[in-house]
C-alpha positions as CSV (number, residue, x, y, z in Angstrom):
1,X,29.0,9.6,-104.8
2,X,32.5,10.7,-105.2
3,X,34.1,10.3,-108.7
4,X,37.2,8.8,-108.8
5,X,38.5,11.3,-111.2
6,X,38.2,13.9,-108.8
7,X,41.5,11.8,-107.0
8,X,44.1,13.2,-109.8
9,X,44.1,16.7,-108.4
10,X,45.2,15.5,-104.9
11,X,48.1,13.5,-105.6
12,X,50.7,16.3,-104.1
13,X,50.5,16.2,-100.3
14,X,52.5,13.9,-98.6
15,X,51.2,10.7,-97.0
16,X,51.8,10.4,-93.3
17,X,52.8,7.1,-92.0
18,X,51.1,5.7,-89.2
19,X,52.7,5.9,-86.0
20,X,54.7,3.2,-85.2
21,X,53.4,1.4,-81.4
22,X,56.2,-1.1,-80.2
23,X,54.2,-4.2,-77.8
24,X,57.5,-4.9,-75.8
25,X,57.8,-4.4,-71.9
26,X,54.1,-2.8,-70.9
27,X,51.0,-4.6,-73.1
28,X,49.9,-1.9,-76.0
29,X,46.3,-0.3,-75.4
30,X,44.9,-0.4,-78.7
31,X,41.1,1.2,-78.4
32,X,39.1,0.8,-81.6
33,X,36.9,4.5,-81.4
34,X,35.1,7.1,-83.4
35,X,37.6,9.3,-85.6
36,X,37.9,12.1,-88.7
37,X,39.5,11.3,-91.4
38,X,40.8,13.2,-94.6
39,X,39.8,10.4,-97.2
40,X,39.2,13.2,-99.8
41,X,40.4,15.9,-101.8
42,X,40.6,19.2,-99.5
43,X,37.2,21.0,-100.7
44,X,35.5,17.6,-99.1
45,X,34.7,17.5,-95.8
46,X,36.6,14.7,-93.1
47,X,34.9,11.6,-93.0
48,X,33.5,10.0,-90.2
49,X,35.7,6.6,-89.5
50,X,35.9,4.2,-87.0
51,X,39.5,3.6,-86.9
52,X,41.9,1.9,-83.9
53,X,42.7,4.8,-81.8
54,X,40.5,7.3,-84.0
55,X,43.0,6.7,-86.7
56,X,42.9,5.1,-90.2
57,X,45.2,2.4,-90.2
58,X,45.3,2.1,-87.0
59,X,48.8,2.1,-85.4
60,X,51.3,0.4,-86.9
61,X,52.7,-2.5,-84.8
62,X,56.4,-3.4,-85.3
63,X,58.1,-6.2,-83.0
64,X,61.1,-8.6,-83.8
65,X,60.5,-12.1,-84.5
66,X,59.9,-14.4,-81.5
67,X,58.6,-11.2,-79.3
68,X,55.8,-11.6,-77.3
69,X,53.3,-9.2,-78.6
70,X,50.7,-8.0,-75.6
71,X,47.9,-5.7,-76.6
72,X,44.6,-5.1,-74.6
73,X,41.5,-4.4,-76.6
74,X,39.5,-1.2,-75.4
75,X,36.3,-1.4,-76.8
76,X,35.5,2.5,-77.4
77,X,32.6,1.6,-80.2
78,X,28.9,1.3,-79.7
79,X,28.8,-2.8,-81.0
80,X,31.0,-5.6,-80.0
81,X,34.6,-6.3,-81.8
82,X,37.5,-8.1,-81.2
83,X,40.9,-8.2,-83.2
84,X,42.0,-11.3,-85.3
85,X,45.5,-10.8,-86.2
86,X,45.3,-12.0,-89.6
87,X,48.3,-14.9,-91.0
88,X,49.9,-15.0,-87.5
89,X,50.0,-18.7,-86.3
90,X,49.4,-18.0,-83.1
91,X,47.9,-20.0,-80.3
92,X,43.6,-20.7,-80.9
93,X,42.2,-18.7,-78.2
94,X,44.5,-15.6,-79.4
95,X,42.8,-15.2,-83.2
96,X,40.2,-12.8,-82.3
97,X,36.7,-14.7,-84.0
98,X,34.0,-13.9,-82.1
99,X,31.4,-17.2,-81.7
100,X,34.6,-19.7,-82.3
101,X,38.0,-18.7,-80.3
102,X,36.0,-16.1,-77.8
103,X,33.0,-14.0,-77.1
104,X,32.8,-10.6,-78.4
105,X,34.3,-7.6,-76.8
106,X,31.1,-5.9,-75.5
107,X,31.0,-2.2,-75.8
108,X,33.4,-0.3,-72.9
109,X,34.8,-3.7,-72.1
110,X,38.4,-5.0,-72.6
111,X,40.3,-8.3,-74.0
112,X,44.1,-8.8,-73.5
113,X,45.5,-10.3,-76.4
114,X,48.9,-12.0,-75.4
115,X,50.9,-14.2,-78.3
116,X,54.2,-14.9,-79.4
117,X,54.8,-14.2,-83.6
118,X,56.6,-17.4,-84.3
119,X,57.2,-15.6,-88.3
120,X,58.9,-12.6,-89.9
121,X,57.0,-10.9,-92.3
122,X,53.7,-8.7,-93.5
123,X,50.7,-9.3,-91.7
124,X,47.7,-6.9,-89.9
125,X,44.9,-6.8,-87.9
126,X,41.1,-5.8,-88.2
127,X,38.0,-7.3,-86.4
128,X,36.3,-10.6,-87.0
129,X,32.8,-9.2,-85.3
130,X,30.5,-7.2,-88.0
131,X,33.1,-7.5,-90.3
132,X,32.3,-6.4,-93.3
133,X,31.2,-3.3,-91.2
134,X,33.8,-2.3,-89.1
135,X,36.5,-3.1,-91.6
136,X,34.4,-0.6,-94.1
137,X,34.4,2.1,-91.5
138,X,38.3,2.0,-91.1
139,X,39.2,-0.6,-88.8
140,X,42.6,-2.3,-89.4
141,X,46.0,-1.6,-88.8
142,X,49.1,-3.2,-90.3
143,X,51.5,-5.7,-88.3
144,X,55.0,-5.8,-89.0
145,X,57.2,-8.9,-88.0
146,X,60.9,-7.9,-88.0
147,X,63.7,-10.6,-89.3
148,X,66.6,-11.0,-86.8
149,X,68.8,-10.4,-90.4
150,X,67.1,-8.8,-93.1
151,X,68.4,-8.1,-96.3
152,X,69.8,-4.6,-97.3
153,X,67.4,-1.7,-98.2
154,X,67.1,1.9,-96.9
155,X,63.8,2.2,-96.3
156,X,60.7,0.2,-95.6
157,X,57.3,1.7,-96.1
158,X,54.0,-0.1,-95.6
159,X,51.3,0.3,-98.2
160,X,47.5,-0.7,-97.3
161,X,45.3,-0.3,-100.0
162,X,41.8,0.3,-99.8
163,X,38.6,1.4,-101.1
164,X,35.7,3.3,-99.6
165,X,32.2,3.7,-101.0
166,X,31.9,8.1,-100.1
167,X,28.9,10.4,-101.3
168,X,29.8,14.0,-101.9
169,X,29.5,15.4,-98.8
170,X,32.6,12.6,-97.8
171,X,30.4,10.6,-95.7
172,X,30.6,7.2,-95.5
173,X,27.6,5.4,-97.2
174,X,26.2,3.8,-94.5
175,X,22.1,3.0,-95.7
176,X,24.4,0.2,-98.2
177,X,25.6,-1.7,-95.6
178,X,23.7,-5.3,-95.4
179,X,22.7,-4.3,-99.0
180,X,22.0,-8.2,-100.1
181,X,23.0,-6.7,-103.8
182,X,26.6,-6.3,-102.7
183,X,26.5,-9.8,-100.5
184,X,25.1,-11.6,-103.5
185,X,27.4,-9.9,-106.3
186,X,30.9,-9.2,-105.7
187,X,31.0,-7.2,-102.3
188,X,31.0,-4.0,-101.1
189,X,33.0,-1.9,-103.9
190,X,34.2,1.5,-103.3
191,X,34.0,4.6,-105.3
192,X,37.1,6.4,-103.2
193,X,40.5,4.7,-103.4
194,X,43.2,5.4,-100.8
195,X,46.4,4.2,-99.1
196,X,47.5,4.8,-96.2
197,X,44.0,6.9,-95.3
198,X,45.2,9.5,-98.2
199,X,44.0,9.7,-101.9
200,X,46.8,9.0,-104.1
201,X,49.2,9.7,-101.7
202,X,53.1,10.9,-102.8
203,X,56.7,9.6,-101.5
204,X,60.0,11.1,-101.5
205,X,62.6,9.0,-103.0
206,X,65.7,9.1,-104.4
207,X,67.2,7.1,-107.7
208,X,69.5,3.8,-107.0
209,X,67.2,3.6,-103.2
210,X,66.3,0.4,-102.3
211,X,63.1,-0.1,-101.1
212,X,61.1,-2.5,-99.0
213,X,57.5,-2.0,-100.3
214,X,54.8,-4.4,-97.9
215,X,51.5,-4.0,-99.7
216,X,48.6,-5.3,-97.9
217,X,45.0,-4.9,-99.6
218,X,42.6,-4.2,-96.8
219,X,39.4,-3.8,-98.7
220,X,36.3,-5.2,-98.3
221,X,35.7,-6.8,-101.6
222,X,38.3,-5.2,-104.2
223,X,40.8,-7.2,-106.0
224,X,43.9,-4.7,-106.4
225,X,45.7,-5.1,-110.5
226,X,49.1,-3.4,-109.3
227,X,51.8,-1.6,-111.5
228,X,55.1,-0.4,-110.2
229,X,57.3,1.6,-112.5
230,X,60.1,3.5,-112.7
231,X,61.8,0.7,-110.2
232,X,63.7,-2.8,-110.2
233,X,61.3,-4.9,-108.6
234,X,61.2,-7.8,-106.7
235,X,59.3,-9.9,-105.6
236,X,60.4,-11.8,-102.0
237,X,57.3,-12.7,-99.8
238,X,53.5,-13.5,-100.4
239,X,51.5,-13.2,-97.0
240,X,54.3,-12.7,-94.8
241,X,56.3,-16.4,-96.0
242,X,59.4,-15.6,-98.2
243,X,59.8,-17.0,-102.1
244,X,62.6,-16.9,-103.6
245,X,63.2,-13.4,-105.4
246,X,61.0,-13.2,-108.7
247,X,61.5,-10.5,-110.5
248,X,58.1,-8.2,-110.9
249,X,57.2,-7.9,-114.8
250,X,54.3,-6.2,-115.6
251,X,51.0,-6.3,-113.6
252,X,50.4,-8.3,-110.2
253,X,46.9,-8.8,-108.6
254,X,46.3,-8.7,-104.7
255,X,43.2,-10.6,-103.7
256,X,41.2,-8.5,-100.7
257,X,43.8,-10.0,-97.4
258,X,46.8,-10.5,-99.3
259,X,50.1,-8.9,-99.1
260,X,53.1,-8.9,-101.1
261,X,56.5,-8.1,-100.0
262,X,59.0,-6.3,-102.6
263,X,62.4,-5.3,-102.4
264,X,62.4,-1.8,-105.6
265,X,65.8,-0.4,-106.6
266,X,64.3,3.6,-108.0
267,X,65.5,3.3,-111.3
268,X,63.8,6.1,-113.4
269,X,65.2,9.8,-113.4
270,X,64.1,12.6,-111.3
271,X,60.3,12.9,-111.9
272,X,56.9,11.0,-110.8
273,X,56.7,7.0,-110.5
274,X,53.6,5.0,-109.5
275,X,51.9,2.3,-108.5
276,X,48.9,1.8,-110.4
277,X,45.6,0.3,-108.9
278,X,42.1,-1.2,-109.9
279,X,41.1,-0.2,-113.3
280,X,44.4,1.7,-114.2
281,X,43.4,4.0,-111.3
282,X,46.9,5.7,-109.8
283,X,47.0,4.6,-106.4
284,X,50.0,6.1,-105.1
285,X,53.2,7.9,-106.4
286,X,56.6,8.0,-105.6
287,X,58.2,11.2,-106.5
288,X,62.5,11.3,-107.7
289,X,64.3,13.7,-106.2
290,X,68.3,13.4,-105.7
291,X,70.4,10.2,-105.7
292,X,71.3,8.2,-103.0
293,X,74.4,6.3,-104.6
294,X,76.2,6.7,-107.8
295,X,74.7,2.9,-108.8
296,X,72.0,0.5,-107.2
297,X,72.8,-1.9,-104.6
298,X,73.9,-5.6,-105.9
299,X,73.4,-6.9,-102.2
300,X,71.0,-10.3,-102.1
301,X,67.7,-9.3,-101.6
302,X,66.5,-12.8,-100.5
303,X,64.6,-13.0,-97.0
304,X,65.3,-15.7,-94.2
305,X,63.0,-18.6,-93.8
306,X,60.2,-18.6,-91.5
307,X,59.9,-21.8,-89.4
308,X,57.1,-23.3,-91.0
309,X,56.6,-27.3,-91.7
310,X,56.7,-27.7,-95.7
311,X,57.3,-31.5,-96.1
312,X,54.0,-32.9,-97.1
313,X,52.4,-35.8,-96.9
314,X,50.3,-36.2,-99.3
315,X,49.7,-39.9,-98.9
316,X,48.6,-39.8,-95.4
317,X,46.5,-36.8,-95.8
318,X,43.3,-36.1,-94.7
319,X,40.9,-34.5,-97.4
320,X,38.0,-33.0,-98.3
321,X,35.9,-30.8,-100.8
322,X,34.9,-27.7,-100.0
323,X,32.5,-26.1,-102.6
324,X,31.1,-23.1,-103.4
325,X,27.3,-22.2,-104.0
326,X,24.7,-19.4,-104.9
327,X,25.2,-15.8,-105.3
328,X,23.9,-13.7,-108.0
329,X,23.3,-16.1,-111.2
330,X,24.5,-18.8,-109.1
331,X,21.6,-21.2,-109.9
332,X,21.3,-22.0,-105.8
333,X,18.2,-24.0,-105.2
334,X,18.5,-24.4,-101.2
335,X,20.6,-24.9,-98.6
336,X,20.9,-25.6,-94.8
337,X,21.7,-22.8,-92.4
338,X,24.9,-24.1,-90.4
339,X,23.4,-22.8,-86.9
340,X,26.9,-22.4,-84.9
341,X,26.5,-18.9,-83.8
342,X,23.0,-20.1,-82.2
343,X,24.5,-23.1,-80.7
344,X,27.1,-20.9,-79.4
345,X,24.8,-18.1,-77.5
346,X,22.6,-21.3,-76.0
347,X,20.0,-21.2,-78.8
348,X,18.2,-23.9,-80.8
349,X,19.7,-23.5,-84.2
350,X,17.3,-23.7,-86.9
351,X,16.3,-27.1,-88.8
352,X,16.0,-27.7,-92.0
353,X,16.7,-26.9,-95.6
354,X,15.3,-23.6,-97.0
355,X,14.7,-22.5,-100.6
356,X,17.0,-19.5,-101.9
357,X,14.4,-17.4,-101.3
358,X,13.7,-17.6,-97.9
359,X,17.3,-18.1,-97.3
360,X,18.1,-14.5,-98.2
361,X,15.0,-12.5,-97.5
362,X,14.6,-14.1,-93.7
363,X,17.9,-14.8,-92.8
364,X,20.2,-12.9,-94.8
365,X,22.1,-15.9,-96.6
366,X,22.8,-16.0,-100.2
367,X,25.8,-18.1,-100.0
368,X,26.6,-22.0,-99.2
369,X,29.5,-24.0,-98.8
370,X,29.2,-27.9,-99.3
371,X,25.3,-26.9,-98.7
372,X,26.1,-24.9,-95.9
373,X,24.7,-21.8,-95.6
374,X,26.6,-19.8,-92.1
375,X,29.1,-21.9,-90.1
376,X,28.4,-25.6,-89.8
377,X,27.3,-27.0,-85.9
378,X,30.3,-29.8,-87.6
379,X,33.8,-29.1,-88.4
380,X,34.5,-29.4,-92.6
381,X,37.2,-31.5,-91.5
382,X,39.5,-33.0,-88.3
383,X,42.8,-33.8,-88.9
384,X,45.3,-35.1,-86.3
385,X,48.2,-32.6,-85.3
386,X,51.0,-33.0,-87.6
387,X,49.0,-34.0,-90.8
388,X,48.5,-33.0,-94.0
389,X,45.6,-31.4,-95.1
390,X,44.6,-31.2,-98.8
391,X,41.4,-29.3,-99.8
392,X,40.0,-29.0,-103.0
393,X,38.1,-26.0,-103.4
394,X,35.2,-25.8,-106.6
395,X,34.0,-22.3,-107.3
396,X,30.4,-23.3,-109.1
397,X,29.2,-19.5,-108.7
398,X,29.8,-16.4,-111.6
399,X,32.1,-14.7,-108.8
400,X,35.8,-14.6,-107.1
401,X,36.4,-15.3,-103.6
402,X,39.7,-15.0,-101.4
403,X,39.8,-17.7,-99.4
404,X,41.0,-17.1,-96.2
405,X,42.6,-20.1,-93.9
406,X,42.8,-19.0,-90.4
407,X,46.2,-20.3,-88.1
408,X,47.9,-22.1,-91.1
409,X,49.6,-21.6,-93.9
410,X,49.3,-23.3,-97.7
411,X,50.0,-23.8,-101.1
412,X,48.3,-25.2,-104.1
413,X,49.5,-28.8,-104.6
414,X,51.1,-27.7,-108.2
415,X,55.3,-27.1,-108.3
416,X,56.4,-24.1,-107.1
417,X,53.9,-22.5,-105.8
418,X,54.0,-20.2,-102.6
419,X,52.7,-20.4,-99.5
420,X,50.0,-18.1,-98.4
421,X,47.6,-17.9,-95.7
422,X,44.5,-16.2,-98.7
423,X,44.1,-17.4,-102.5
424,X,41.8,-16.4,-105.2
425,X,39.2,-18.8,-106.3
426,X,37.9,-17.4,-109.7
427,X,34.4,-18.2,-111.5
428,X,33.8,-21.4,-112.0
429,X,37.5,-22.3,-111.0
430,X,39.0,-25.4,-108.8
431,X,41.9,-25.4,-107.0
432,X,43.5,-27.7,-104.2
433,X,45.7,-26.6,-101.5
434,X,47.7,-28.1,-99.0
435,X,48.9,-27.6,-95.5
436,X,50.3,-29.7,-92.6
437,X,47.5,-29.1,-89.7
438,X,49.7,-28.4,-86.8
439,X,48.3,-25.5,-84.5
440,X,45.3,-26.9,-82.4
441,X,42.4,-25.8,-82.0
442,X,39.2,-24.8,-84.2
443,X,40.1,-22.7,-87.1
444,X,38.0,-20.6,-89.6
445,X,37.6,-20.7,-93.4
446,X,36.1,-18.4,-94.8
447,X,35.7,-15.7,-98.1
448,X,37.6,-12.8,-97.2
449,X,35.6,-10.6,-99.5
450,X,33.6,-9.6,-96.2
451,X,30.0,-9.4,-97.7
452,X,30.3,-13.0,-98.4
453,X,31.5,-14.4,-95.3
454,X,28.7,-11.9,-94.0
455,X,26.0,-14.0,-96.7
456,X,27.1,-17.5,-95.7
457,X,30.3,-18.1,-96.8
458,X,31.9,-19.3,-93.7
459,X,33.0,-22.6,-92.0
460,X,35.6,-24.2,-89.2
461,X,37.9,-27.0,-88.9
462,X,39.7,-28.6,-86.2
463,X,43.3,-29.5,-85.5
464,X,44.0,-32.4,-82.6
């Protein structure tokens, strides 16, 4: 495998920025294919990705809020994908899961994708078919919401943060995916850090900029501990829905699927900043050269609302408990496999309740929620359109999990706390969220570290 270490000496280059693809007056042609890739240091070989157009990220989208966004998906792999276009609220049949909002997009087919993005902000896309396979290989792409008025800054650069697990020869493991040791642990970690595609990529900056930094974690399993220095950091949006500005002291986390919005006045002199990633590893620098004003902006940095419903009723609210079981060390005796992807292709799901054993060594499951092992044939929950919607969720296991609601935003039903579409659930923690149900249709919840979802760790629930 490829040492980490071996990252320090290749921090010079210059990252190049995904191409920017605007979906305005013709529908964008996004084809997920076969690609190279320079993941490593130069005396490594490319890697073989799978990336949207052959490129890791894949195209950066950029539209202006209330834009229709139309993209066509050109299936150029050798398995069935779709795209979900993760924290958009957007209408059911448009968020890309294959076996709950549409079929799969067989292999040289194509699936138009046509949606309005009803919020500003930091969001992306990846598949929701062999997940925690295709996203390992390369595939996602960031998707960039503009405000009608944003705040002053000079420059705004997207940040996706990843991990890839690379032997020496820069090849992508591939005999370790389905490994039930990384479904039943913590996921599919990496060995090879990158953003942007590059190792410990460099950006030109200038003291007293002001930057717009949207970090978005898009790795399988890895929960990013960030540190920005050299720069006046703030903090103004958490999965594409603004807070108000908190000022960024010290260390932040970033749960695999979240983003975090910053507006960074370069502070330090001429020299090397950073942004530091999992286990003090540098994940990127930023590199001071020149001034671009005499003194940093004192412009407002606080972002425009988004329109979504925040007056809950907690009262009226449906609820429910959602927890987790089994894993490594999780002390899982049995559970039930859900059976919705069988009832879904025609098939008789399979009855009954299996020991832990048989559960992961016939059918791949090592996870449950409520019991559950796989999606449920029933919904965890119905709530009438308009509701609130309060879910506790009980981590009984010995890992984390980002828990990812699909269509909605929420936020924990504590004071001040954000709104987010993915939270992090830790060891033996419980938390409870609330949200006000009002997109129809059936919506996914599930662990976005992709190996569990993969291991069981899935479910639906339904909007009126």
């Amino acid at each position: 495998m490829l040492n980490r270490r071996k990252a320090l000496v290749t921090g010079a280059a210059l990252a190049a920025m995904p191409r920017v693809a605007l979906a305005k007056s013709a529908p964008l042609r996004i084809k997920p294919q076969a690609g190279m890739a320079r993941l490593g240091p130069p005396d490594v070989p490319k890697t073989a990705i799978w990336g949207y157009d052959g490129q890791v990220p894949g195209p950066e989208i950029r539209v202006k809020q209330g834009d229709e966004v139309r993209a066509t998906l050109d299936n150029g792999l050798k398995q069935p994908t779709t795209i979900h276009w993760h924290g958009i609220r957007i209408e059911n049949a448009m968020d890309g899961v294959a076996a709950l909002t549409q079929d799969p997009v067989e292999p040289g087919a194509t699936f138009d994708y046509r949606f309005t993005a009803p919020d500003a902000g930091t969001f992306w896309y990846h598949p929701h078919n062999r997940t925690w396979e295709q996203m390992a290989r390369g595939l996602y792409g960031p998707l960039i919401i503009e405000e009608a008025e944003p705040p002053a800054y000079d420059r705004d650069i997207t940040l996706m943060l990843d991990d890839w697990r690379l032997g020496e020869d820069g090849r992508i493991d591939e005999e370790s995916f389905g490994s039930m040791r990384d479904w039943s642990h913590a996921g599919r970690l990496g060995n090879w850090p990158t953003v942007n595609g590059a190792p410990q990529p460099d950006y030109p900056v200038k003291r007293n900029e002001r930057l717009r930094l949207r970090i978005i974690n898009c790795a399988n399993a890895s929960v990013q501990v960030l540190r920005l220095d050299g720069m006046d950091a703030r903090v103004v949006a958490y999965d594409g829905m603004p807070v108000e500005p908190l000022a960024l002291d010290g260390t932040f986390i970033l749960a695999p699927a979240q983003r975090v919005d910053l507006i960074a006045d370069v502070t330090a002199d001429e020299g090397a900043l950073m942004i530091a990633g999992r286990e003090n590893f540098r994940a990127c620098g930023f590199k001071v050269g020149g001034e671009a004003r005499g003194k940093p902006l004192t412009d407002p940095v606080a972002l425009p609302p988004n329109p979504l419903s925040t007056d809950l009723d907690l009262k009226e609210a449906v609820r429910t408990t959602l927890t987790v079981g089994g894993g490594a060390m999780g002390g899982m005796a049995d559970a039930r496999i859900g059976g919705f992807g069988a009832a879904y292709r025609g098939e008789d799901p399979v009855a009954g309740v299996f020991d832990a054993r048989t559960l992961a060594v016939e059918h791949d499951l090592v996870w449950a929620l409520n019991g559950v092992a796989g999606m449920p044939l029933e919904p965890l929950f119905k709530a009438e359109r308009g509701q609130t919607a309060v879910v506790r969720l009980i981590n009984e296991g010995r890992w984390p999990h980002a828990m990812h609601f699909h269509g909605h935003h929420f936020r924990e039903v504590t004071e001040g706390s954000p709104w987010r579409d993915t939270i992090l659930l830790g060891p033996r923690e419980t938390k409870e969220v609330a949200f006000i149900a009002d997109n129809p249709g059936r919506w996914m919840l599930h662990c976005h570290m992709l190996e569990h979802q993969a291991g069981g760790m899935g479910t639906w629930f339904e909007v009126g």
